[in-house]
C-alpha positions as CSV (number, residue, x, y, z in Angstrom):
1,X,-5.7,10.8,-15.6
2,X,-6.2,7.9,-17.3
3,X,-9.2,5.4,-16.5
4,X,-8.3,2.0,-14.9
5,X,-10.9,-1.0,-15.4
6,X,-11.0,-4.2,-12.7
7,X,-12.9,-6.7,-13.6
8,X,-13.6,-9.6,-11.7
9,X,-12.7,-13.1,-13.0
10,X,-13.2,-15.7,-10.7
11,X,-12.3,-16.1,-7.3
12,X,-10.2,-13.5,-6.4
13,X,-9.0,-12.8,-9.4
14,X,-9.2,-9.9,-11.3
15,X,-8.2,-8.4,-14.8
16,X,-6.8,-5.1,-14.8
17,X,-7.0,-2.5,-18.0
18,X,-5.3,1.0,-18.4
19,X,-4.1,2.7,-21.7
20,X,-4.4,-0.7,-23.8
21,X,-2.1,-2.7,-21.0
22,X,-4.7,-5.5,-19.6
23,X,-2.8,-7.8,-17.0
24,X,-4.1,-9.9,-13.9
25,X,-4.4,-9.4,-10.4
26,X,-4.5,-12.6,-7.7
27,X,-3.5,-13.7,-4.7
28,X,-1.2,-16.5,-4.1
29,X,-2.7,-19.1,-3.2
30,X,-1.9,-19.8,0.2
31,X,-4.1,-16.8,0.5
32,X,-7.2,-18.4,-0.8
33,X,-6.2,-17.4,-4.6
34,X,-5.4,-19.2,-7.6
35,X,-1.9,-17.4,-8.1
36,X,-2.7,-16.0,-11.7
37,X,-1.0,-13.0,-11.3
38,X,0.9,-10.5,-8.5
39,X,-1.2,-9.4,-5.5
40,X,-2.3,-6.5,-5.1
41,X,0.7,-5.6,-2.4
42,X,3.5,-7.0,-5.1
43,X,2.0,-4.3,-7.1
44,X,1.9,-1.7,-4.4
45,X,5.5,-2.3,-3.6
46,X,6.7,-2.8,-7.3
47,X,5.3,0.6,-8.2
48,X,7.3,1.8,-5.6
49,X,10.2,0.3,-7.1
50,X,10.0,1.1,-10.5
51,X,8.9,4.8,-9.4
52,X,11.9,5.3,-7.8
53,X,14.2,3.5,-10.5
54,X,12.8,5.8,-13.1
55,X,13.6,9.0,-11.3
56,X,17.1,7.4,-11.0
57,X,16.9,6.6,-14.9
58,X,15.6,10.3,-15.0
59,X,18.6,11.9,-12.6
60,X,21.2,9.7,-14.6
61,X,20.2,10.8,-18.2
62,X,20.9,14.4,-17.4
63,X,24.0,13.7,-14.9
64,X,25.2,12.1,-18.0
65,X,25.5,8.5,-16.0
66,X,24.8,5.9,-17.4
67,X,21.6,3.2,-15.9
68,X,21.9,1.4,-18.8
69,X,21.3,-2.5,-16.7
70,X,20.6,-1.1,-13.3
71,X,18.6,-3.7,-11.1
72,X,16.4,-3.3,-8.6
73,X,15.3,-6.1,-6.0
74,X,13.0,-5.2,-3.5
75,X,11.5,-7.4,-0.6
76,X,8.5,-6.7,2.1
77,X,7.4,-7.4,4.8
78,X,3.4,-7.3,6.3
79,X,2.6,-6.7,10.1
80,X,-0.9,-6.8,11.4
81,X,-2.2,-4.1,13.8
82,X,-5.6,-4.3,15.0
83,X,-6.8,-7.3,12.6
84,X,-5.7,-5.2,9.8
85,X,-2.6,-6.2,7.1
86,X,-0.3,-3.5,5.8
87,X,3.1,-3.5,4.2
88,X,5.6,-2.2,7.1
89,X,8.9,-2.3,5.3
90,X,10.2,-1.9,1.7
91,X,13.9,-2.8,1.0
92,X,15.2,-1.8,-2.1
93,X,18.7,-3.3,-3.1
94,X,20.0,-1.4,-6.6
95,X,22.8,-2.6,-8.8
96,X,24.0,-0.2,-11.2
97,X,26.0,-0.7,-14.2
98,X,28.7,2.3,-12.6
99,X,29.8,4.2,-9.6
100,X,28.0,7.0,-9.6
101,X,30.8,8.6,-7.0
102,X,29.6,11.8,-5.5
103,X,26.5,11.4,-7.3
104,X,25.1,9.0,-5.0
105,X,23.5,11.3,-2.7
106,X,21.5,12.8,-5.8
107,X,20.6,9.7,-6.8
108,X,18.9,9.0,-4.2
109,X,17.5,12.3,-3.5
110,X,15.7,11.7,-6.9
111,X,14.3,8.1,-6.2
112,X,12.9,9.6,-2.8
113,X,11.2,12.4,-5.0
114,X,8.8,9.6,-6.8
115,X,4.9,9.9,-6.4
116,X,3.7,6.9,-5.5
117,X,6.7,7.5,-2.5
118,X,5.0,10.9,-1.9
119,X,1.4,9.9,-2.2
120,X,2.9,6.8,0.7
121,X,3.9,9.5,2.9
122,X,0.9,11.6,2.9
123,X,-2.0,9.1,2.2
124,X,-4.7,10.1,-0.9
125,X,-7.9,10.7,0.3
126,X,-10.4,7.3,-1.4
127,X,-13.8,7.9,-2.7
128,X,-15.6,4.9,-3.3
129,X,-19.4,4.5,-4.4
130,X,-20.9,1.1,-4.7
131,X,-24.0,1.0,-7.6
132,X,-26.3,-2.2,-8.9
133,X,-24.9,-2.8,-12.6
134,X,-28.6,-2.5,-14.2
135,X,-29.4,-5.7,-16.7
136,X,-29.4,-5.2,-20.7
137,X,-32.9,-6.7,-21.3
């Protein structure tokens, strides 16, 4: 897999670089941030959403539909349990450019096969080691 740098920027801001794509990450900032890019959980739950749209996109190419325009809107919703914030819900509205008929069922069959839906489900297991970046003297 590819690597994926975060580096801090100020405040709770941070950049993010994978494969040559460098974006930022912040929170909004009635949650202490300076709003300089999506949060962490827009991230989360548009990963889930683009996932899922491109094993639609996938499904669709060899169904011979077409997905050419489809949208995707997606809303969440937090609840906190215990002092701790998670996303609860996802809803995922999709507009598509036809009627995919009898196909709908498969459609949707392939959006709920995507792996950051999977890897939801069954949580990944996180390995996290914290070491003192040592000084260039």
């Amino acid at each position: 897999m590819d690597l994926i740098t975060l580096k801090h920027e100020k405040g709770l801001c941070f950049s993010v670089q994978v494969r040559g794509h460098k974006f930022l990450m912040d929170m909004p900032k009635e949650s202490k941030g300076q709003d300089q890019g999506p949060s962490p959980a827009d991230l989360l739950a548009a990963s889930l959403g683009a996932c899922m749209g491109m094993h639609m996109a996938l499904y669709s190419e060899t169904a011979g539909l077409s997905c050419e325009g489809m949208e995707m809107n997606l809303v969440y919703n937090l609840v906190e349990e215990q002092g701790r914030k998670r996303i609860h819900t996802v809803t995922i509205d999709v507009s598509l450019p036809e009627d995919p008929g009898e196909r709908n069922a498969a459609l949707l069959r392939a959006a709920k096969n995507c792996i950051i839906r999977n890897t939801l489900e069954k949580a990944p297991l996180i390995d996290m080691e914290i070491t003192v970046k040592k000084s260039s003297e």
